[in-house]
N, C-alpha and C positions, 0 to 999 in steps of 0.2 A: 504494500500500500504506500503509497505517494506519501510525502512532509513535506510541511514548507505551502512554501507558496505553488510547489505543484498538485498539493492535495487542495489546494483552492481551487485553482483552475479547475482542477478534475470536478469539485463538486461543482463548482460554478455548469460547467459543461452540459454534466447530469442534469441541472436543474433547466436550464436551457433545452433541451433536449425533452425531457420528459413535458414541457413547457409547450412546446411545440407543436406535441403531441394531442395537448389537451385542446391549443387552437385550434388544431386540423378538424380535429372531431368534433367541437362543437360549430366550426362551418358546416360539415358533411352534414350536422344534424340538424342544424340551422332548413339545410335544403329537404331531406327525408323527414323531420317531421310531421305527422300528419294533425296533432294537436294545436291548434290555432296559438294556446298559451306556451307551448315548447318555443314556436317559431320563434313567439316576440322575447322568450328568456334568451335564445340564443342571442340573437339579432340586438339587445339589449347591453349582454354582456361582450360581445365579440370587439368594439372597440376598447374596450379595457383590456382582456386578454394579449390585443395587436399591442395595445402600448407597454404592455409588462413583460413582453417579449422584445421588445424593441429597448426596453431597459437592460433586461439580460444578453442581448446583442451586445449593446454598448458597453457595457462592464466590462463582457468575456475577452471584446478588441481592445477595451484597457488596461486590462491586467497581462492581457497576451495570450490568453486561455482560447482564441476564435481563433478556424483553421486547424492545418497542420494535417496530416495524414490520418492520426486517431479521432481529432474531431469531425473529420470528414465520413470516414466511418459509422463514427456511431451516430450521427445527423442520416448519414442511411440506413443504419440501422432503426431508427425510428419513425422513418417517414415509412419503412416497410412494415412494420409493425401497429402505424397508426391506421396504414391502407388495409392490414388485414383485422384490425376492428370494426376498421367500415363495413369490410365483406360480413361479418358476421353479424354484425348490428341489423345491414339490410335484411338477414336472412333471418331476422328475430322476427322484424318487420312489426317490433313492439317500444311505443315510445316509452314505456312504462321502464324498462331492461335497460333504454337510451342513458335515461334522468338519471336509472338508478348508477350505474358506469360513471355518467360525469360527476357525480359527485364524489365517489372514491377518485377519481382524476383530480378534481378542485380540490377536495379534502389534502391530498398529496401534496398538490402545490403551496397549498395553504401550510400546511408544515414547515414544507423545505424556505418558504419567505420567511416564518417567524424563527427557524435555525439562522438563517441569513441576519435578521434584524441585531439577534442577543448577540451572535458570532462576530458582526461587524463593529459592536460598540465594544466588547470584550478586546477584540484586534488591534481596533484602532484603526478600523477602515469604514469611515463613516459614508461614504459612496454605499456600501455592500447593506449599510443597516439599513440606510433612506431606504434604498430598495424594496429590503426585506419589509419593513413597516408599511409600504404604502401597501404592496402585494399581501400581505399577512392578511390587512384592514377589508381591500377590496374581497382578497376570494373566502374571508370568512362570510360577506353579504352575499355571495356569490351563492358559497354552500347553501345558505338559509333558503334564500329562495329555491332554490332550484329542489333542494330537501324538501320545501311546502308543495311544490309541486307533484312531488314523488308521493307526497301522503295523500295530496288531491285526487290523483291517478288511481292511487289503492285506494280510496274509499270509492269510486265511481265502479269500479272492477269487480273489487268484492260485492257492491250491491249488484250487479248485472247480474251476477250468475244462478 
């Protein structure tokens, strides 16, 4: 395992990476939802996600963590991985399965921001906390809703049946 400032990079990367993941998917599901209220949580959240991504871009080219053979890599590694979510999502072909997925996605990211936040004022890299705190703040609102939707879905479901 990596020290130093290469085991930052590296988490840096991961979190970027898995990051990435969770945009892809919730564009994909932005377009495949069939529930009127999915569409607008996507479509609601998606410019937050672009910018919190676009934070972890910028960090990763400033500490020097963006690029390089590994990061290239494992950035295909997860857009292969994000595509084969999709395939499996479509073939749920249930929004209820969708919601319940992004939220262990959000939940994840939502972690790995408030490891970032404690990590960067501990450090002394106050770039890496800002980060972490705004993305902690955002994809804990994130979860909530998208969780209220998830309980919306199972109470509609379980009454149908």
């Amino acid at each position: 395992m990596e020290r130093g400032r290469d085991f930052l990079r590296a988490q840096v990367n991961n979190a970027a990476m898995q990051h990435r993941t969770l945009l892809e998917n919730i564009k994909d599901h932005q377009g495949q939802a069939k529930d009127e209220r999915y569409r607008q949580l996507c479509s609601r959240y998606l410019p937050k996600l672009e910018e919190h991504q676009r934070m972890l871009d910028d960090y990763q080219t400033a500490i020097g963590a963006a690029g390089g053979a590994s990061g290239g890599v494992k950035e295909a590694v997860g857009a292969v991985l994000g595509k084969a979510r999709s395939v499996v999502d479509a073939a749920r072909e249930s929004d209820f399965l969708r919601v319940v997925g992004d939220v262990v996605e959000i939940r994840q990211s939502q972690d790995t921001f408030a490891t970032f936040a404690t990590a960067g004022e501990q450090l002394g890299e106050p770039r890496l906390s800002e980060i972490g705190r705004h993305g902690a703040q955002e994809h804990e609102q994130m979860a909530r809703d998208f969780n209220n939707l998830v309980q919306e879905l199972f109470v509609e479901h379980a009454r149908q049946g």
